[in-house]
N, C-alpha and C positions, 0 to 999 in steps of 0.2 A: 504494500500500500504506500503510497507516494506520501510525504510531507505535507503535500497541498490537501491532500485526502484526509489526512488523520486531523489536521487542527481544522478543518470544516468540518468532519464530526465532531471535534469536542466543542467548538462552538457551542452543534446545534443540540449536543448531550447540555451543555450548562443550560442551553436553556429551557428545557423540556422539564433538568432538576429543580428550575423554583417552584415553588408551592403557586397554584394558581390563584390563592387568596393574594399572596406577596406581588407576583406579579402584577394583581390591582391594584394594588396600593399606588402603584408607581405608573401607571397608565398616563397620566397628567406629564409624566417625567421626562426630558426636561424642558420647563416652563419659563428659562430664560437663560440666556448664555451660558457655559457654566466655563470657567477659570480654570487653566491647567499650567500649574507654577512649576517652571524652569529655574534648575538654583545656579544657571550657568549665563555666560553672554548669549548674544547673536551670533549663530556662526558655529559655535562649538557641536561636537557631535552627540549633547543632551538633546541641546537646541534643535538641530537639523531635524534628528529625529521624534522629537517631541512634535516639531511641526506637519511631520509624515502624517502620521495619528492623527494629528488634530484636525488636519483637512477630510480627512475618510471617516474620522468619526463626527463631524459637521454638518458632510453628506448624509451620512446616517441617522443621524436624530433630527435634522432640519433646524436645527438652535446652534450657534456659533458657537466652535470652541477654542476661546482665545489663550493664546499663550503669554504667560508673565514671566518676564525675565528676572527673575532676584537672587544675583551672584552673592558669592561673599560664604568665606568657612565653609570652602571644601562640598556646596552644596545645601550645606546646613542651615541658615537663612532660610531658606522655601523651605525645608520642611520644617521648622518652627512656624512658620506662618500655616500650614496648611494645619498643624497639629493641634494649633490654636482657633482655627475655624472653626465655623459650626457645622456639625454634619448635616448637611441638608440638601447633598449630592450634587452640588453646584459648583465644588472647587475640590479637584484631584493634584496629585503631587506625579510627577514623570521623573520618578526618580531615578539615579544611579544609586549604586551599590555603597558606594563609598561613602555617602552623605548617611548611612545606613546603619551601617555595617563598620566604618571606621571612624570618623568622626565624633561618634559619640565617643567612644572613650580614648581618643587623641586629647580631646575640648572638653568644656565645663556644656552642656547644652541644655535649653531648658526641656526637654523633651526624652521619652522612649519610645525608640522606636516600634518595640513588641506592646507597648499599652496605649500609645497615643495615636498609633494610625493601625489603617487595616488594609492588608495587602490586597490588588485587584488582581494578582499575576503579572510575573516579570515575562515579558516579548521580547527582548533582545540579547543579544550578547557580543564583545566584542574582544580582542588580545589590546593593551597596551603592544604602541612600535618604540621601539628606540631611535630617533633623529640623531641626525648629522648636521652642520652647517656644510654646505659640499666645498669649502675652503679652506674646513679644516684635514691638518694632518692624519687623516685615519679614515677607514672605508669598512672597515670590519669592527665587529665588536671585538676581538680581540685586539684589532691595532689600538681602540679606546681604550682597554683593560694597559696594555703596554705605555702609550704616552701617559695617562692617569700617574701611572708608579714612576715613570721616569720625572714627573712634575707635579708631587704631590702637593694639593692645597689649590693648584692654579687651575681646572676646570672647574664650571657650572653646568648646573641641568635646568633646566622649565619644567615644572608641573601646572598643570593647571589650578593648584592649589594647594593647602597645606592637609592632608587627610586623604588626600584622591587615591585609589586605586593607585595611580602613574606614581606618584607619591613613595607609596608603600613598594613597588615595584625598582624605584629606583635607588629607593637603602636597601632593599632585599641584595639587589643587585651589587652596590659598593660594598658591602659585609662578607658576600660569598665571593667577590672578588679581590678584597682585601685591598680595596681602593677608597681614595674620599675625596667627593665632588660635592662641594653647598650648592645645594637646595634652592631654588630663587621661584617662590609661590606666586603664582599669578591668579587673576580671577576671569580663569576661564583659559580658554586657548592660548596658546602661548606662541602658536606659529612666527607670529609676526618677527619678534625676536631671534630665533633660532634662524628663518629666513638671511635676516641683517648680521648675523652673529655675534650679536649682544651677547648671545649667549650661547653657549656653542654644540649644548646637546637640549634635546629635546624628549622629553614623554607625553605623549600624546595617543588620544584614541587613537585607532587605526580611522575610525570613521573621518575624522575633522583631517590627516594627515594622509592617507594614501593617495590622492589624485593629486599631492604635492612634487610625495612620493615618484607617482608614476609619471608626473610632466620633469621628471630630474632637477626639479629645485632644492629636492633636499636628499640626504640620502639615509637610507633604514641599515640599519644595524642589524635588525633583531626584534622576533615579537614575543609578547610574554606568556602567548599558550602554551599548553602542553603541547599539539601537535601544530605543525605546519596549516595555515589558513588554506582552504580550498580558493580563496576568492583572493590569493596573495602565494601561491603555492611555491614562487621561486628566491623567495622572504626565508632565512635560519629563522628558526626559532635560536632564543637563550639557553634553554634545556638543550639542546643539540651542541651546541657552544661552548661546552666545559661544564654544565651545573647542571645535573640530571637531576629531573621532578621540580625543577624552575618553572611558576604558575601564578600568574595574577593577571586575572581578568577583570574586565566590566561587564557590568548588565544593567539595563535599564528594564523599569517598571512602571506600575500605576499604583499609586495609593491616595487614600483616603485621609479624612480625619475619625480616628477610633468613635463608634456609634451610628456612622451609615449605616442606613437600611442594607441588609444581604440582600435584598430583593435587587437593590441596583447595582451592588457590587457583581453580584452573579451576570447583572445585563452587560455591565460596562466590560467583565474578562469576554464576556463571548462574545461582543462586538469587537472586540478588540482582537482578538483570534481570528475572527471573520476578516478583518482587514490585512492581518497579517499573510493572510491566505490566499490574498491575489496578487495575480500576476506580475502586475505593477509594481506591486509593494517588495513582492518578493526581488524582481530586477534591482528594484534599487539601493533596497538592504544591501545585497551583494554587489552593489557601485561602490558604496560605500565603506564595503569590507566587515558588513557583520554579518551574524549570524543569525538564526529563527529560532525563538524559545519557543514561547504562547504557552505559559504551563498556569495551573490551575494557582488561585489564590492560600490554598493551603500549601501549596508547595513554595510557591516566596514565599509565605514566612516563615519554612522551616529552615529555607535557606538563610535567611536573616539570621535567627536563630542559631543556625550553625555558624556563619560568617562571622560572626560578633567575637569568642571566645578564638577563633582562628587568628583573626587578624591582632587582635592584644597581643597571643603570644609572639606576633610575629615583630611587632612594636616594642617589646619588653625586649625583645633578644638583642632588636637594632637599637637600644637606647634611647628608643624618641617619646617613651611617657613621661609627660611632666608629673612633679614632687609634686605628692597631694597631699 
């Protein structure tokens, strides 16, 4: 059974599982734009593909659904706001993982993630790449591993922020390499720089970064999956590169604020699965360089759940939890 098959059935399984009283409830739903908070810029690959969604599920419900930009802590901003909302299925969060799953316990935040929101299902997935300024001395990631040690202290990396996925990926990375480059947190993409050679390495989605990639303005080192990208297949992985079971990814999601109706939670994963399952959508995922989740709402949060206690240890071992 094909990909496109299987998440067009669970779609129309999620929707068949609401209660048809629940499904009443929400007949009226939605009855005016509803708000879908981006904790990232314009541009960036939340961004991009928060806006995929938004326009397919717009078409879907006939009610506009606009996207709000509010960068700042690794993503954690928008989901403070959304945590704070009132559940009243008007204003969803498109989250990344990292705003999730690491941020909270990098930061002080006023929020949990496991009691303050409710998972709709994660749809995407993607590898951090590792950038190059293509001026600089090195074309491999091991030629980076080599000048690193021969000039200890004098490289930098971009992240898109202080907590990101890329973040955690890139101490993962100087620790098991036994190298050390400062960290320069941005909010949001960080191309620009990396570009100019402000700064001379880059972590970046694969999303906001491969057609950079691919038009040779910049050059990839290395992505952070376990295995080689289908939609990037001539890209090393890190794992392949000297550090075997090297893995940090991204995913993006939908969430709530804790107390949504399940009734609409249930509609909003399986219209969302619905859109991930066509044609279009699926194309340009893979322009893009991600990958297809659509998994059900108990399964992010178990991921969350798992993610949470994962990424601490991996934060404790690199020395980046502040004294509490």
């Amino acid at each position: 059974m094909t990909l496109t098959r299987r998440l067009a059935l669970g779609a129309g399984a999620a929707l068949l599982a609401a209660p048809a009283r629940a499904q009443g409830q929400i007949q009226p739903w939605p009855s005016r734009p509803v708000r879908l908070m981006v904790g990232f810029t314009a541009g960036s690959s939340t961004d991009v593909t928060a806006r995929l969604f938004a326009q397919k599920l717009t078409e879907l419900w006939g009610q506009p659904v606009v996207v709000d930009n509010l960068p700042g802590n690794g993503g954690a901003l928008a989901v403070d706001r959304v945590a704070k909302t009132a559940p009243d299925g008007h204003t969803f969060m498109w989250a990344g993982n990292g705003a999730v799953t690491i941020v909270p316990t990098l930061q002080r935040v006023g929020f949990d993630p496991l009691r303050d929101l409710v998972s709709m299902g994660a749809m995407l997935s993607m590898p951090t790449v590792i950038l190059a300024n293509k001026d600089q001395p090195f074309a491999t990631l091991g030629e980076l591993i080599a000048h690193a040690k021969a000039n200890p202290g004098k490289l930098s990396y971009g992240t898109p922020g202080a907590g990101t996925p890329q973040h955690i990926a890139g101490e993962m990375l100087c620790r098991q390499a036994g190298i050390h480059m400062e960290h320069i947190p941005y909010r949001g993409a960080n191309l620009t720089d990396v570009l100019s050679g402000v700064v001379p390495v880059g972590l970046q989605n694969a999303g906001a970064a491969m057609p950079l990639v691919r038009d040779g303005a910049l050059r990839c080192l290395g992505l952070t999956s376990r295995q080689r990208s289908a939609n990037a297949p001539e890209i090393p992985t890190v794992a392949e590169q000297g550090f075997p079971g090297f893995e940090a990814i991204s995913w993006f999601g939908l969430m709530a604020p804790a107390g949504t109706d399940p009734a609409i939670v249930a509609k909003v994963n399986a219209d969302a699965r619905r859109v991930l399952a066509e044609a279009d959508t699926r194309a340009r995922i893979a322009q893009l360089g991600l990958d297809p989740v659509g998994n059900s709402p108990a399964e992010m949060h178990a991921a969350i759940a798992a993610e949470i206690p994962k990424w601490a240890k991996v934060m404790a071992e690199a020395g980046m939890l502040p004294a509490r």
